[in-house]
N, C-alpha and C positions, 0 to 999 in steps of 0.2 A: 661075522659079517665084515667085509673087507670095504674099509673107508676110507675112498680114495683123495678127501680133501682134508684127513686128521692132519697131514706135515706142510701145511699150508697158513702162513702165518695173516693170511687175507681174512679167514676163514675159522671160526669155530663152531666146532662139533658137538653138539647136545643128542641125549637118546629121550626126550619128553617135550609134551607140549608148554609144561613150568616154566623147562630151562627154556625152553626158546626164546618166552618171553619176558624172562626175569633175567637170562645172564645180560651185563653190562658189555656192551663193543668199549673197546681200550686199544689204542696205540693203530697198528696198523688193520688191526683186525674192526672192519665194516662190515663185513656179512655170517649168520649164525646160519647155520644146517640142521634143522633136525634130522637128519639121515635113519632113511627107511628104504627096505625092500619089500615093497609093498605085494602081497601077493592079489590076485581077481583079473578081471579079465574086462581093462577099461576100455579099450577098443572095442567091442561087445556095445556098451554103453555110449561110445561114439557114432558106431554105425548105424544104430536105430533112432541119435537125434537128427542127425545127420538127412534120414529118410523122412522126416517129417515136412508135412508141406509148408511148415511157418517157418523154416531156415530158409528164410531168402540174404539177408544181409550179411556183411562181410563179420559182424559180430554179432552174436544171437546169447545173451545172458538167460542162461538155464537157473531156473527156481528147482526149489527141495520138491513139490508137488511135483515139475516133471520128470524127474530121475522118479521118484514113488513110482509113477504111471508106467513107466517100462513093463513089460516080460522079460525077464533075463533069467538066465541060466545061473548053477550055483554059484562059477565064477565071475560072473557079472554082477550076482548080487553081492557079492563081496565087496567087489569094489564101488559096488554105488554106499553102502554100506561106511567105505572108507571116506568118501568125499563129504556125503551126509555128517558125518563126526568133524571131519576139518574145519567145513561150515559151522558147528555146532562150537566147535570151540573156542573157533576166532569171534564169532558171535559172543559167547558169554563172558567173554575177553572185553568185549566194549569194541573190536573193529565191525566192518562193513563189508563184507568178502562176497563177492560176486563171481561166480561159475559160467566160464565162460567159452562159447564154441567158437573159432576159429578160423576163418576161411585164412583170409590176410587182414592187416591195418590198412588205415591209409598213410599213401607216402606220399611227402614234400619234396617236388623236385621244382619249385617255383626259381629255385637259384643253383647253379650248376659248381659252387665253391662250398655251398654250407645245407645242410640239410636240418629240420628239427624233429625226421617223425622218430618214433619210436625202435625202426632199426636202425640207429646212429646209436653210438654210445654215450652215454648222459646218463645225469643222476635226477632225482625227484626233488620236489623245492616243496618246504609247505610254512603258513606261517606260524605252527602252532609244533610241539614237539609230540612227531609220530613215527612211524616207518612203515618199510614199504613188505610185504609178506607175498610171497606166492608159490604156487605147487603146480607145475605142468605134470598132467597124468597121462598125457598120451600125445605124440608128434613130435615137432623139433624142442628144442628146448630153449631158454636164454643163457647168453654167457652174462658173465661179470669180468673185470680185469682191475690189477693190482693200479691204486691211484698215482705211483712213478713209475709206470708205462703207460701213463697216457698224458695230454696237454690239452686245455682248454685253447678248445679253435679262437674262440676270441684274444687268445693272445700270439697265435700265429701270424708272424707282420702281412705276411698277403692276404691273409682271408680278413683283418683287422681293416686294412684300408681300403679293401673292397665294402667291409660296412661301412666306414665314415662316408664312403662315398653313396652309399645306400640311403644311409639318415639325412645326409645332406641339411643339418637343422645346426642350432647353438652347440658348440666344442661339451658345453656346464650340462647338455641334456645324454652327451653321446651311453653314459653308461645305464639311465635309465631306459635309454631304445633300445639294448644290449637285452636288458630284463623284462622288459616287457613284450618281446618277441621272443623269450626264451633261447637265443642264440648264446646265453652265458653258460646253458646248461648240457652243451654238447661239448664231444672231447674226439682229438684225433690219435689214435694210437703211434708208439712210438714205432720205428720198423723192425724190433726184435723183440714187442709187445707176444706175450702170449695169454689169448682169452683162456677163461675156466666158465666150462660148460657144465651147467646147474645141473644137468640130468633129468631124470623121468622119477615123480614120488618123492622125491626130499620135498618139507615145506620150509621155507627160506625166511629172513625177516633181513632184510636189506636198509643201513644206514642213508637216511634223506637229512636235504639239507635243510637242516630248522633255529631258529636261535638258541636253544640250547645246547644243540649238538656237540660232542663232546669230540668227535673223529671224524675224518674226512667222510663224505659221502659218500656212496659206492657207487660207481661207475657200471652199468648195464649197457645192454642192448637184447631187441626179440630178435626173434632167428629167423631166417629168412625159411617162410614154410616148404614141406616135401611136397612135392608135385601129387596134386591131388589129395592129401593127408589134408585134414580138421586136426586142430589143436584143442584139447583141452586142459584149461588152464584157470585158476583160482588164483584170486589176485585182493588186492585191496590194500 
């Protein structure tokens, strides 16, 4: 099997669910791949939640009972099969993995210099040491990109005193308004930035920013969805 993010020093490559979550991130390397080529038929699985009349919202968090409840074919139970395990093992892990269907997020265009929603690029903040994990099985995918090809907008001098001018409060408060509106945790790429696109069936454990953290965070973004395509996507 041909692994297109082994020569990638951002990036390393595990073939279990162990290593994923036992090897240590070191030096430049923030994001771990378990790389699989997952075989079943997840689209299958997408289309019949898809058709249900309780996907009205733009995210609809799919439980283990309703993947059960499907009719699917051998290829779809394969792959309900594969997600049910993912769940099952981030779970016995101690995380919180939530299956989820996809229309779009919501986006912050409240200011036309800085954006916070989830397709900008940024890292995750938490105050306890965690990370961040997820496996999209089906639609677009998220990139990640290497931390010197990109800059915290809050340190770009125009978008910098467009905030001061925002906060308009004490000089002593400006970096806590910075963090409490989450504006510290977006990034603008450089102009010869190139993102690395997660793919379909890798599950991922992506470096967040925590006080013990040992390595820069990893810099993300969601992918702007295919017209008409549901994402499904395992996260937590």
């Amino acid at each position: 099997m041909s692994n297109t993010f082994s020569h990638n020093s951002q990036i390393g490559t595990v073939s279990t669910f162990s290593d994923l979550v036992h090897t240590d991130f070191k030096g430049e390397m923030n994001a771990l791949c378990w790389y699989r080529d997952l075989d079943g038929d997840f689209k299958e699985i997408v289309t019949q939640l898809s058709l249900q009349e309780n996907i009205t919202q733009n995210i609809t968090e799919i439980y283990p009972e309703d993947l059960i409840a499907l009719q699917l074919s051998e290829k779809g139970n394969i792959a309900r099969e594969i997600i049910l395990n993912d769940l099952q093992l981030l779970t016995d892990f101690g995380a919180s993995p939530a299956l989820n269907l996809l229309k779009c997020y919501d986006r912050d265009d409240e200011f036309d210099f800085i954006s916070t929603d989830v397709y900008s690029f940024h890292v995750d903040r938490s105050p306890i040491a965690t990370d961040t994990f997820l496996c999209t099985y089906h639609g677009a995918a998220s990139d990640i990109i290497p931390n010197s090809q990109a800059e915290q907008k809050i340190l770009i001098p125009e978008i910098r005193a467009k905030l001061k001018q925002l906060h308009d409060g004490p000089t002593e408060e400006f970096e806590d308004f910075l963090k409490e509106n989450y504006f510290d945790l977006h990034y603008q790429l450089h102009a010869d930035a190139e993102p690395i696109n997660l793919g379909l069936g890798h599950l991922w454990r992506l470096a967040v920013d925590h006080p013990k953290q040992q390595v820069l965070p990893c810099i993300h973004r969601a992918p702007i969805e295919n017209d008409g395509e549901y994402r499904l996507l395992l996260i937590c």
